[in-house]
C-alpha positions, 0 to 999 in steps of 0.5 A: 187064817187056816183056809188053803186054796187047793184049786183055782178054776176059770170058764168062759160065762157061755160055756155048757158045761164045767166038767174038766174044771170040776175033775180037778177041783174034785182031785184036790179034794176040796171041803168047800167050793166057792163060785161067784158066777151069777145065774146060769152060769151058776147053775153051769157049776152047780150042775158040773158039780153034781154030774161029778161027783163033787159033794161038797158045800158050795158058796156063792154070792146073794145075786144067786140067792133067790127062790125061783132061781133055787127051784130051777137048778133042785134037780142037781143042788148040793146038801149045802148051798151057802151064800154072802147074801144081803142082811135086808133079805132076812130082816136082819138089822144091826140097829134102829135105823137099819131097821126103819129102813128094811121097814120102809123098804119092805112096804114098798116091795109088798105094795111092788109084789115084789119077793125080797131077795137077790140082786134087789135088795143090794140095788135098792140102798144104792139107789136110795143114795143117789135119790138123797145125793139128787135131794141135796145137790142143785138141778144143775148137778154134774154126775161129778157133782153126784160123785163128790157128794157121795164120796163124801156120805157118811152115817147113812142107814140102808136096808143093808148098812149104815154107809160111810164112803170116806170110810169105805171108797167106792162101796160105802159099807165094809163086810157089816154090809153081808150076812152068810144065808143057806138055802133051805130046800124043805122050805124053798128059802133061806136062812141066816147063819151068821150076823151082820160081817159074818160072825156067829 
């Protein structure tokens, strides 16, 4: 409600450069620009947006949102880098049991050597679903057998999520699943601003 697209650009993932696609968006004089390109083609538009003049917040999804990836592409970010990002990278918990899990979850990456962010922290609940589903079902288990339970998973705590996949097909978690995360360039990392499903 009371968002309009004003301009809706493609680019092939190899290309090197977004800039005819940036003068458009430019011309339609945007407020925010969102693009859900993961990593160099992320840091494409990130640098298209730059070399034209684009200075608007841009948003993007939590697979960007890593501190390494944001020291590489310093040199041409925006003031405002915004992303869906997943709640367990900032230990954000909307309940005991959520939390229990970032809990365990962060013991494991600190023991790993292994920074919580990115892709990372949406793979680890999945595979903590297929572990318990494997736990459950007989060594003889098919991967439909696999499929049947998961679809049929229900209160499940993540790091992320209590999972329900009757309630939610295919993904087991609603919008409560992501929180919105600005990069912060003064500290190389990132900060919450918003709840669980992106209220304030």
């Amino acid at each position: 409600k009371g968002i309009t697209l004003v301009a809706h650009q493609h680019f092939a993932p190899s290309a090197t450069s977004t800039s005819a696609q940036i003068a458009d968006i430019k011309a339609a004089n945007p407020q925010v620009l969102i693009s859900w390109m993961i990593g160099a083609p992320f840091a494409t538009v990130l640098r298209g947006a730059h070399d034209g003049g684009l200075d608007v917040p841009i948003v993007s999804n939590g697979a960007n949102a890593s501190a390494a990836f944001m020291t590489q592409v310093a040199s041409f970010l925006p003031k405002e880098v915004d992303f869906a990002s997943y709640p367990a990278s900032l230990a954000v918990a909307a309940n005991k049991g959520i939390a229990a899990a970032q809990a365990a979850q962060t013991k494991a990456f600190d023991a790993a050597h292994v920074k919580q962010e990115g892709n990372a922290m949406g793979a680890w609940d999945l595979s903590l679903i297929v572990v318990d589903a494997m736990r459950h079902l007989p060594a003889t288990a098919t991967s439909d057998d696999l499929r049947a339970y998961i679809n049929k998973l229900q209160d499940f705590p993540g790091t992320n999520a209590v999972y329900n996949f009757r309630t939610y097909p295919q993904r087991g978690s609603g919008r409560d699943g992501n929180i919105m995360a600005r990069y912060d360039g003064a500290t190389n990392a990132f900060v919450a601003i918003s709840k669980p499903g992106g209220g304030k």
